[in-house]
C-alpha positions in Angstrom: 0.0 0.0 0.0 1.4 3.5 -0.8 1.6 6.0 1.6 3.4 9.3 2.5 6.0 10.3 5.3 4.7 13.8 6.5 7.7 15.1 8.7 5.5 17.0 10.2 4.6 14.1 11.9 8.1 12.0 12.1 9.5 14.7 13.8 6.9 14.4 16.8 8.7 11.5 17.4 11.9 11.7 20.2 14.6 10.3 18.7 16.1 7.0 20.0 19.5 6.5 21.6 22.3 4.7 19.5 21.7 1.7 21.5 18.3 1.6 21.0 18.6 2.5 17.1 21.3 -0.5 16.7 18.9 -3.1 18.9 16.0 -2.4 16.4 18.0 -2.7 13.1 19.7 -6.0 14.4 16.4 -7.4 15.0 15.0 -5.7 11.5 17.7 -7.6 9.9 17.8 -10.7 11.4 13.9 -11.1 11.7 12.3 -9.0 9.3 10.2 -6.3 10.5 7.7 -8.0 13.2 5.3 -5.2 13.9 3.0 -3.7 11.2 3.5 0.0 10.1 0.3 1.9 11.1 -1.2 4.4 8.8 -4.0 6.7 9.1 -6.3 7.7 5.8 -6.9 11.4 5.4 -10.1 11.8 3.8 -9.6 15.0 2.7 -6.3 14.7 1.2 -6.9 11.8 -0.2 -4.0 9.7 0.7 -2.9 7.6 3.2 0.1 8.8 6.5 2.9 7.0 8.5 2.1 7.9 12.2 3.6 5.0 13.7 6.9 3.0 12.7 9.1 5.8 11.3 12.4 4.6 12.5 11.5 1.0 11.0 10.9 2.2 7.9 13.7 4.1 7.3 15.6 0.7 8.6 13.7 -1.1 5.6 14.7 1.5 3.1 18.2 1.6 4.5 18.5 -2.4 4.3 16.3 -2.4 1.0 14.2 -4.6 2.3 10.7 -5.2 0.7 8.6 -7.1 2.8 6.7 -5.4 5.4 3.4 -5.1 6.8 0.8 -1.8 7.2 -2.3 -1.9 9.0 -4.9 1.2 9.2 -6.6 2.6 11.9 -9.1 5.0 12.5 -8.4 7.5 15.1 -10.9 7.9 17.9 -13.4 10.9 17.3 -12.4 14.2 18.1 -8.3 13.6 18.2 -6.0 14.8 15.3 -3.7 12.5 14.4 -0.8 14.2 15.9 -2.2 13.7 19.4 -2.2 10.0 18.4 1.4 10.1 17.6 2.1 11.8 20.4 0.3 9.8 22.6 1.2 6.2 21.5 5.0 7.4 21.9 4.0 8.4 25.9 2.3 5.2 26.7 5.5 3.4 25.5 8.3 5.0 27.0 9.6 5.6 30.2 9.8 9.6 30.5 10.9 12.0 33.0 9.0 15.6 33.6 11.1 17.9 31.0 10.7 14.8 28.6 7.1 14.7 29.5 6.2 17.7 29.4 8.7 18.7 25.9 6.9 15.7 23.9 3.3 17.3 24.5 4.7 20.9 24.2 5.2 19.6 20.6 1.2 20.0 20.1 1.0 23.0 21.5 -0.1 24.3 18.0 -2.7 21.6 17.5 -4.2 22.1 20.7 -4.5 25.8 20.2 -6.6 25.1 17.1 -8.4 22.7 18.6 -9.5 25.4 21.0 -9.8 28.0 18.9 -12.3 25.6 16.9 -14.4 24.8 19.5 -14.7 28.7 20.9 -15.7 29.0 16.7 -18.3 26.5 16.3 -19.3 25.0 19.6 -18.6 21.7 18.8 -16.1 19.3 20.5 -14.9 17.2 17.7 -11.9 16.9 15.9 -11.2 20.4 13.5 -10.6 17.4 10.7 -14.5 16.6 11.0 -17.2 18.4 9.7 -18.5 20.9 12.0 -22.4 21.3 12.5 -24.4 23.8 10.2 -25.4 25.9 13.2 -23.0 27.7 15.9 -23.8 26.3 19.5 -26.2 29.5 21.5 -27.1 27.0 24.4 -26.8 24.3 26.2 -29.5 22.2 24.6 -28.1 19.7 21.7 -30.4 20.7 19.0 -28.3 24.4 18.7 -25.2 22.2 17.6 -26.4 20.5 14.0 -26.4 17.0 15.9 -28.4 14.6 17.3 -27.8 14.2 21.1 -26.2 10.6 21.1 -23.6 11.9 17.7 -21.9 14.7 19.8 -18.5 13.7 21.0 -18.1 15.2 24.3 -15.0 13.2 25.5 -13.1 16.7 25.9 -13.5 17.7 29.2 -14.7 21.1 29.8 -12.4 22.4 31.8 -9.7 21.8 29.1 -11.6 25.1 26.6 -8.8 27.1 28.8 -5.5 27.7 28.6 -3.5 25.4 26.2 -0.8 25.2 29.1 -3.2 23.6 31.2 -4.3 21.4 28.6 -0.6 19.8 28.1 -0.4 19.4 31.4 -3.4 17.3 31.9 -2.3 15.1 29.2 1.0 15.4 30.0 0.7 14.7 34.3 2.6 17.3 35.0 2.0 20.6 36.5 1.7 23.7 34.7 4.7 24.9 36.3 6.5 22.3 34.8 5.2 22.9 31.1 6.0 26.6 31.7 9.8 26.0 32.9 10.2 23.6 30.0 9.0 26.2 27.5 11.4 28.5 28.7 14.2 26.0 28.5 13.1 25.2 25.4 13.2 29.1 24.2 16.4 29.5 26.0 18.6 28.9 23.2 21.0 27.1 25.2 21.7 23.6 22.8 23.8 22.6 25.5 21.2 22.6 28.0 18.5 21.1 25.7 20.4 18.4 24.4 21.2 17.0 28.4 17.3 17.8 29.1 15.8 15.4 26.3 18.3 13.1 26.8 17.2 12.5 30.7 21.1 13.4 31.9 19.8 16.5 33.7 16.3 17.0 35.7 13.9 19.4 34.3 14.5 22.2 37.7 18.0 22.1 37.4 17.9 22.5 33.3 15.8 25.5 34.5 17.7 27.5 36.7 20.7 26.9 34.3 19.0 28.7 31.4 17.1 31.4 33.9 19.0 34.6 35.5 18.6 34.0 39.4 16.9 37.7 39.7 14.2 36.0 37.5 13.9 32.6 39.5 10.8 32.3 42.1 12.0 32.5 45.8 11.4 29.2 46.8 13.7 28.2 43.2 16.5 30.0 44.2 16.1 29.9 48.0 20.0 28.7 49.5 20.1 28.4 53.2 23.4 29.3 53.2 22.9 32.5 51.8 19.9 33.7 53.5 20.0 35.7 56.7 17.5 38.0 58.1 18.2 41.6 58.0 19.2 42.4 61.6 20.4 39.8 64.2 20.2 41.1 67.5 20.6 39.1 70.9 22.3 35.8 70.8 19.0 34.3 71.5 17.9 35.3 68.5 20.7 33.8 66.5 19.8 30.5 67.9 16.6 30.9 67.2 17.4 31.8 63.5 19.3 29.0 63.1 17.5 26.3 64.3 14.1 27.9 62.5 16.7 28.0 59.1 17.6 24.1 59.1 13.9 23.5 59.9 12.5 25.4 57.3 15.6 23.8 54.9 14.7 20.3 55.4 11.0 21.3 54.9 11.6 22.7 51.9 13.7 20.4 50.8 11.4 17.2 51.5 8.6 19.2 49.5 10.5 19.4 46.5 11.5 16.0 46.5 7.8 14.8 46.9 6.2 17.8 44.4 9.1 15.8 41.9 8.9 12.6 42.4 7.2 10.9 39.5 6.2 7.7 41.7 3.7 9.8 43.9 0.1 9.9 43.4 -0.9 13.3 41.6 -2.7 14.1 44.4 0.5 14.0 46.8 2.4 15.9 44.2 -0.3 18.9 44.6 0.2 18.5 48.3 3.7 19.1 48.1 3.2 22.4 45.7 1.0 23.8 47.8 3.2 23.4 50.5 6.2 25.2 48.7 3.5 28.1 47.7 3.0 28.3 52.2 6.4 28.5 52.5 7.1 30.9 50.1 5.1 33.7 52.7 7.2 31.8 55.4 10.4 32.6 53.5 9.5 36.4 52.9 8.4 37.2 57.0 11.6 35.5 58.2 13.4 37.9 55.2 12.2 41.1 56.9 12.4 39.1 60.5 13.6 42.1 63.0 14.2 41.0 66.4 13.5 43.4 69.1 
């Protein structure tokens, strides 16, 4: 069966390592390629995409091989099929948060649409479908062009907002996160980048690396080490201070760790943030702390 390699869509995909890349050719060559390309018709176009098994088809062409199998699906109502590719990569690898959150940054631009096409016509379905006749004014599904049991409502309402908070959903990761990795993504820095997607550095610390500390939140660049109240007065108070400065450095310490760690429920992970955001005002009255 013909069909066409948008690179629009192959570069969606995150690149392999070398050992990975060599694993997969071995087995190419040795067994043939195993696993079906999947393709997906574009009934307005006409033709028929690659959206999963890029690498093994350029494998095939590199080996001229000419045996290989396609299968193709139909994408589940209202998703393009770049949330598919997306998607299908997440579920198979194991990612960290900057990985996480870079590989559904990548559909930022489809998402906005999506939006955008609701807002426009009140309808929920993928901007690849025909829209109804008749822009939604109400609740009720007659306004919409559809019968009641047609309408696709699998996109929850809460995600017509912000695009940032609709990565993160998808992505399980806060919007913090999404918004840290857009900035390391816009820093410029290659260096950076390049040790981000490949897992050798954690998302925070990519972060700060790219980010002037003047621009940093307090609880980002807080350093115990560093941080003293403005005036120190009696002894007393210097032990206070420093017994209240390990205590509040262990605290805030232990809360990143949790707010980070990918094994934690979600809902522990929004325990943790909110603790950092009460210790942020903690931070800032011990700052301007003035013993009398």
């Amino acid at each position: 069966m013909k069909f066409v390699v948008r690179k629009e869509f192959k570069d969606l995909i995150p690149p392999s390592s070398d050992d990975e890349s060599a694993g997969l050719e071995k087995s190419i060559l040795n067994e043939g390629c195993r696993d079906p390309l999947v393709l997906w018709f574009d009934e307005e176009e006409g033709e028929h995409f690659l959206i999963d098994g890029h690498q093994r088809y350029e494998i095939i062409q590199r080996l001229g091989l000419k045996h290989y199998q396609t299968k193709v699906i139909k994408l589940p109502k209202g998703m393009e099929p770049e949330e598919w590719i997306v998607e299908n990569q997440f579920s198979r690898r194991n990612l960290d948060t900057y990985q996480r959150a870079n590989l559904f940054l990548k559909l930022k631009p489809v998402l906005a649409a999506k939006a955008e096409f609701r807002r426009a016509t009140g309808y929920f379905g993928s901007k690849n479908e025909k829209p109804p006749t008749v822009l939604m004014n109400s609740s009720t599904p007659a306004n919409t062009g559809l019968e009641a049991d047609s309408q696709d409502l699998s996109v929850p309402a809460e995600e017509v907002g912000a695009t940032r908070k609709m990565i993160a959903q998808k992505a399980g990761v806060s919007e913090d996160s999404v918004r840290k990795a857009e900035i390391i993504n816009n820093s410029g820095d290659e260096e950076i980048i390049a040790k981000a997607n490949a897992g050798e550095i954690s998302l925070n610390k990519a972060y700060k690396a790219v980010t002037k500390p003047e621009q940093l939140s307090m609880v980002d660049r807080w350093k115990p080490d560093t941080f003293k109240p403005k005036i120190l007065g009696e002894e007393k108070d210097k032990i206070w201070y420093e017994k209240f400065r390990n205590y509040l450095s262990s605290k805030i310490a232990t809360a990143k760790n949790r707010r980070d760690n990918e094994m934690l429920k979600r809902e522990e992970q929004i325990e943790a943030e909110l603790t950092l955001f009460v210790l942020r005002d903690v931070i800032r009255k011990l700052t301007e702390f003035k013993p009398k």
